[in-house]
C-alpha positions in Angstrom: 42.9 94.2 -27.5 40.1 96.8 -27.2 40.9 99.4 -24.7 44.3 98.2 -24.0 46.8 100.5 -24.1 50.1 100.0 -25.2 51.4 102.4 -22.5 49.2 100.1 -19.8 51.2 97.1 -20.9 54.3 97.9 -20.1 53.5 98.8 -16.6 51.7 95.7 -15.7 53.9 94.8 -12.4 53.3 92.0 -10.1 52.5 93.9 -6.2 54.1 92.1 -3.3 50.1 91.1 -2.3 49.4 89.2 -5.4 49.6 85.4 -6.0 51.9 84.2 -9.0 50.3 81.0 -10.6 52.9 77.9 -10.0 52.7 76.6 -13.3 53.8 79.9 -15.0 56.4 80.0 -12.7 57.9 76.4 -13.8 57.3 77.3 -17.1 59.2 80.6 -17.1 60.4 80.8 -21.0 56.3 79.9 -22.5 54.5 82.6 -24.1 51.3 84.1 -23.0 49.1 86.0 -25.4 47.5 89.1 -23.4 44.2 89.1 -24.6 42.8 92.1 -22.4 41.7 93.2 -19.2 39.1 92.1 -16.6 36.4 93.7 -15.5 38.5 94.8 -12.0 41.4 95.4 -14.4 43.4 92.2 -14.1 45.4 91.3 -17.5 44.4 88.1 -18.9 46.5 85.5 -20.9 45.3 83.1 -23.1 47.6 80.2 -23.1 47.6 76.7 -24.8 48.2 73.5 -23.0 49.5 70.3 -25.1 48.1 67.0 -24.2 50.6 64.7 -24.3 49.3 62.3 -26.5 51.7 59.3 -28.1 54.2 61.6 -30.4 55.0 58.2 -32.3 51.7 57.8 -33.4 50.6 61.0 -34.5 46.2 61.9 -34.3 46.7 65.6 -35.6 45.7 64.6 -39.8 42.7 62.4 -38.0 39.2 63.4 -38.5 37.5 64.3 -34.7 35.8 60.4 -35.0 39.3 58.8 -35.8 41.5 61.0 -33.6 38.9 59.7 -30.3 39.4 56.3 -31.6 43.5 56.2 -31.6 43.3 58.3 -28.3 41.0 55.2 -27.3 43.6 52.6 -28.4 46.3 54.8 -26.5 44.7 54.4 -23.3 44.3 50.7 -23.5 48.1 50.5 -24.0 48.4 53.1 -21.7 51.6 51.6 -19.2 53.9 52.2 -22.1 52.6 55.3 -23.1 52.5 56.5 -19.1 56.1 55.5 -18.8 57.2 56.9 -21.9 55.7 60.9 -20.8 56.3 60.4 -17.2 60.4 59.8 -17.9 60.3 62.2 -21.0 59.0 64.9 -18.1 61.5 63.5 -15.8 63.9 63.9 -17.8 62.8 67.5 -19.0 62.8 68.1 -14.6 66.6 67.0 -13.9 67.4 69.2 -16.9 66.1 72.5 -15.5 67.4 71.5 -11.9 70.6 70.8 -13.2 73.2 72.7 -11.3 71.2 73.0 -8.7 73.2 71.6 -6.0 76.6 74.3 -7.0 73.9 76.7 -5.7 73.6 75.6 -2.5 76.0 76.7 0.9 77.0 74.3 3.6 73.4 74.4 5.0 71.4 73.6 2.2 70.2 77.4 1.8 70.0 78.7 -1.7 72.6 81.4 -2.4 71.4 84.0 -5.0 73.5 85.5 -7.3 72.6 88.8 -8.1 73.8 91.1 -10.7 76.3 93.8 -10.3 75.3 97.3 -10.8 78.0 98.1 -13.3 77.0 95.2 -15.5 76.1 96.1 -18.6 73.4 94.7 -20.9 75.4 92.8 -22.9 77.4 91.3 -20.2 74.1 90.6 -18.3 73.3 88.2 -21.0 76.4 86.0 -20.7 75.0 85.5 -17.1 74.1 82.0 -16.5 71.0 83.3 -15.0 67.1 82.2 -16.1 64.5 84.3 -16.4 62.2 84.4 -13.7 59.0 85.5 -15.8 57.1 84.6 -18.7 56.9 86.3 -21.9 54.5 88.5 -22.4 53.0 88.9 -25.6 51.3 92.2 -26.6 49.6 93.8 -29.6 51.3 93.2 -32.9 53.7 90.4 -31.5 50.8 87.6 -32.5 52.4 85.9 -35.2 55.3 84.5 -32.7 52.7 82.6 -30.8 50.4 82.1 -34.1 53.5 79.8 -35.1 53.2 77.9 -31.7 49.3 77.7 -32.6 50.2 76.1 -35.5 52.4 73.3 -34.6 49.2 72.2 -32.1 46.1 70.1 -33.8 42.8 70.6 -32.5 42.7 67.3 -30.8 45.7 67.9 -28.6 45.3 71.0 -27.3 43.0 72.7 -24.3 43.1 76.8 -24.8 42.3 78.7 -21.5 41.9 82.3 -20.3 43.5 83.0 -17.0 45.0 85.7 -14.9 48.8 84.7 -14.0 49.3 86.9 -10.7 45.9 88.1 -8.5 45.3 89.3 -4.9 44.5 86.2 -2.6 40.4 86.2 -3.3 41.0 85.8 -7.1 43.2 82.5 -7.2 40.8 80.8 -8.6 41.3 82.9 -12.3 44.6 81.2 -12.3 45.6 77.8 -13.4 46.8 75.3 -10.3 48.4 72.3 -10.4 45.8 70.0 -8.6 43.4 70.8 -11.7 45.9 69.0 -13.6 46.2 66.3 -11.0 42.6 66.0 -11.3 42.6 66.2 -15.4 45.2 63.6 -15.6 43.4 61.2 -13.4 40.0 62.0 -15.9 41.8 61.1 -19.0 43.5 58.0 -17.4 40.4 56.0 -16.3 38.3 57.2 -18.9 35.9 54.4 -18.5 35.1 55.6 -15.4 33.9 58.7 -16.2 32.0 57.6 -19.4 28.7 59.3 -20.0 28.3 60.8 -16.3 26.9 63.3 -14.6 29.9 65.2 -13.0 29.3 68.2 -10.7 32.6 70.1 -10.1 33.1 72.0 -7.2 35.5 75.4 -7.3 36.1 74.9 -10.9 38.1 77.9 -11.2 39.2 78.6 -15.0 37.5 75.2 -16.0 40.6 73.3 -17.1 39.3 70.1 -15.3 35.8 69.8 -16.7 36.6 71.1 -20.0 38.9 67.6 -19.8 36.0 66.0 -18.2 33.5 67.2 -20.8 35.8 65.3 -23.6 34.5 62.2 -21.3 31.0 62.7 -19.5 27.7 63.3 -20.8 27.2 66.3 -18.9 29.4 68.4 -16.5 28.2 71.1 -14.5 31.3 73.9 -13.9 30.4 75.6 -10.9 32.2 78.4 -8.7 31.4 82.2 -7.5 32.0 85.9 -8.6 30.6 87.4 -12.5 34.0 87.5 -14.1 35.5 84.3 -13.1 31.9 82.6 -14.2 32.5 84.6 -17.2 35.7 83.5 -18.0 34.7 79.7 -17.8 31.9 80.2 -20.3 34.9 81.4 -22.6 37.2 78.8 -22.0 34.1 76.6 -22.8 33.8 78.4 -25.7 37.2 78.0 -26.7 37.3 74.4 -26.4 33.8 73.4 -27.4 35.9 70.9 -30.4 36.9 68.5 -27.7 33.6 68.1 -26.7 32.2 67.7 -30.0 33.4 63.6 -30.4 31.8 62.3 -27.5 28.9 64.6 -27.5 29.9 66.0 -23.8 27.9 69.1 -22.9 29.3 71.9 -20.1 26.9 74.2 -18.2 28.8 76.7 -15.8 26.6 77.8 -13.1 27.0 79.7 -10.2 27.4 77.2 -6.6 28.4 79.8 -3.7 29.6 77.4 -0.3 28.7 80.3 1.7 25.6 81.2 0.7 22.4 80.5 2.4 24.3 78.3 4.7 25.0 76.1 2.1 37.5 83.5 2.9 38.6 83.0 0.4 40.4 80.0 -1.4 40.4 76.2 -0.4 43.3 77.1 2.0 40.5 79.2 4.5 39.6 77.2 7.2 35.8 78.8 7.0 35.6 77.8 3.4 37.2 73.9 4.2 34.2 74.0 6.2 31.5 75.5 3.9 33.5 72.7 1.4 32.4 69.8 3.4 29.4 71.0 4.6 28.0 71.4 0.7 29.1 67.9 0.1 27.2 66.5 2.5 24.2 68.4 1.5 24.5 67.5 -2.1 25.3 63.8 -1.5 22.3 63.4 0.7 20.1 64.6 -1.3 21.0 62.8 -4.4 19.1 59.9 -5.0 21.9 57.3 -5.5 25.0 56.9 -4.0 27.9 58.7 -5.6 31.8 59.0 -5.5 33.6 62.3 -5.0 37.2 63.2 -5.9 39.3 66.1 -4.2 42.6 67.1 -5.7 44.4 69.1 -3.0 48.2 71.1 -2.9 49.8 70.8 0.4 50.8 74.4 1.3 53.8 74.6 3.5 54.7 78.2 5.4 57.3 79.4 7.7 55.1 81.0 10.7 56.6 83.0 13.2 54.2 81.8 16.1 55.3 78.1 15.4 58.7 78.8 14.5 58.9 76.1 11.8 57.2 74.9 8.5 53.6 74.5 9.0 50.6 73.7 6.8 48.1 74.4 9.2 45.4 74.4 6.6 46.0 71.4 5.9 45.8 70.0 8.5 42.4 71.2 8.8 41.3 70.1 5.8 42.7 66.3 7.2 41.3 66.5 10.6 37.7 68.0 8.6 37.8 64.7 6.3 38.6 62.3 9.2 35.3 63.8 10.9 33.3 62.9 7.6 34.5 59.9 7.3 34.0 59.3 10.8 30.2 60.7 10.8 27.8 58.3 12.3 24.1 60.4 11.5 22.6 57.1 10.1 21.6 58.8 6.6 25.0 58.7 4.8 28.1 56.2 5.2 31.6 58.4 3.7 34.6 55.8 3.0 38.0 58.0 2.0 40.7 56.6 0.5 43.7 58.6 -1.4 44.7 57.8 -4.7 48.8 57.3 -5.3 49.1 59.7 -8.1 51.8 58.0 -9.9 49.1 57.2 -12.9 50.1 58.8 -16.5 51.1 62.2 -17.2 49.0 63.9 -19.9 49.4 67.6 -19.1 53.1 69.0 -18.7 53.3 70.2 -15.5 55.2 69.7 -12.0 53.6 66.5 -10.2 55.4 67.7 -6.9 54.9 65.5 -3.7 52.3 68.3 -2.0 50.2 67.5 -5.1 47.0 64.8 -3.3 44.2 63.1 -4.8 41.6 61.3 -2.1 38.3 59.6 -3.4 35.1 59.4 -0.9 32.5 57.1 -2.0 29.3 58.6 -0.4 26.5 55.7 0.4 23.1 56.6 1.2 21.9 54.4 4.1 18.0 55.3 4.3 
């Protein structure tokens, strides 16, 4: 822990300026092992992600050789398998939404129960009334999640280092669904991928090319800022077992959109921008033509000026890949398509209808 204190820990609060990571939130009762803090001070949780692999069929007593080759034979049969997950995590979904509706008035608002005063502790726990935070697990409380540790294999599980809540121009130290929209998509057309050159853009923790690195030859994790580059190379670090089958190699480097004309988060219309504009510059100055893969979250907001639920950001980003697509500079032909994302499920997490996948295939002309 090293200079953790245990008085520091229980005062960690979440400030009403700080973003809460989405898939902590839907996963309210998992535990995450503090590890320390940052260098600006932010906690940091390590927490372990299950790949959802066949359960029937079992690869954790399977050398790292044999476990890739049942993994291999998974995919081929992979409609059953995708079926299987995707109504198992249905299923799981409807469960935690059940009673959902009783909570709602006439108008479809949400009416929240809150607990009287006089209530005492032992009466509060009769309430039927979920916890809206995960467990925290601090210094000398391992063995609980040592026990989860051990029911995972080595094959089936990605460990990360993230931050759960952080002021807007640290969201990329949390973990976001559209990296596992993208990581799903990696593992289900494998093939694909096989012994590539991936550059990933905004990689964030590195969940996606950690998955990626289990496929390509070589993946190059890029994003900005000393810590969060920092706390890739230790997720890499963490994970460098899943790499080891396929001989799959990570570098994390530094990419910066805004620098020498090459804000905050993917939601800032200057960085959309800066996005785009680095995609053309990279695509034109490869040598071949290449194909590109955005994972998006639709983020909808109440705004005062329009009165209504807008995702103005959004639509920026559209109306900013309409004009690529659209570009005529005779050096570089963009075709965009979107990508249904109804393919399997191999991370548990919320595949929510904001969640978007599009694929441009850049062409070099001259």
């Amino acid at each position: 822990m090293g200079d953790v204190t245990e008085k520091e820990m229980d005062n960690l609060t979440f400030k009403s300026d700080t973003v809460l990571s989405d898939v902590h939130v839907h996963c309210p009762n998992k535990r995450h092992l503090m590890v320390r803090l940052n260098a600006v001070g932010q906690p940091v949780f390590l927490s372990y992600f299950k790949l959802l692999w066949n359960t029937d069929n079992p690869v954790s007593e399977k050398s790292g050789r044999e476990a890739t080759a049942e993994r291999e034979h998974q995919y081929s049969s992979g409609d059953e398998l995708c079926d299987k997950d995707r109504n198992n995590l249905k299923n799981e979904r409807e469960s935690n939404t059940e009673g959902l509706e009783a909570l709602l008035d006439d108008d479809g608002d949400l009416e929240v129960v809150r607990r009287p005063r006089s209530t005492s502790d032992l009466e509060a726990e009769d309430l039927s009334r979920d916890r809206a935070y995960p467990v925290i697990l601090m210094k000398g409380k391992e063995d609980a999640f040592e026990d989860e540790e051990q029911e995972c294999t080595c094959t089936d599980v990605v460990k990360i280092e993230h931050t759960m809540a952080t002021p807007l121009e640290d969201v990329g130290k949390q973990v976001w669904r559209a990296a596992f929209l993208l990581a799903d998509y990696v593992l289900f057309k494998r093939d694909m991928f096989r012994c590539c050159t991936v550059l990933e853009l905004g990689a964030g923790t590195g969940v996606t090319s950690i998955i990626m690195g289990t496929v390509a030859s070589r993946v190059y994790c890029t994003d900005v800022g000393d810590d969060l580059l920092a706390m890739c190379e230790q997720n890499v670090s963490l994970n460098k077992h899943l790499m080891e089958p396929g001989g799959g190699e990570i570098k994390v480097k530094e990419l910066d959109w805004l620098k020498d004309e090459f804000c905050t988060v993917f939601y800032d219309d200057d960085l959309t921008d800066a996005l785009f504009r680095t995609l053309y510059r990279i695509t034109h100055n490869l040598k071949n033509s290449c194909t590109v893969f955005l994972a998006i979250e639709k983020r909808l907001n109440f705004t005062l000026r329009h009165m209504d639920i807008t995702c103005e950001a959004y639509s920026h980003f559209r109306n900013t890949l309409n004009d690529l697509e659209n570009l005529q500079d005779g050096k570089m032909k963009y075709t965009v398509e979107p990508i249904k994302p109804d393919f399997c499920q191999f991370l548990s997490y919320e595949r929510i209808e904001q969640l978007e996948l599009w694929k441009i295939i850049a062409d070099k002309l001259t």
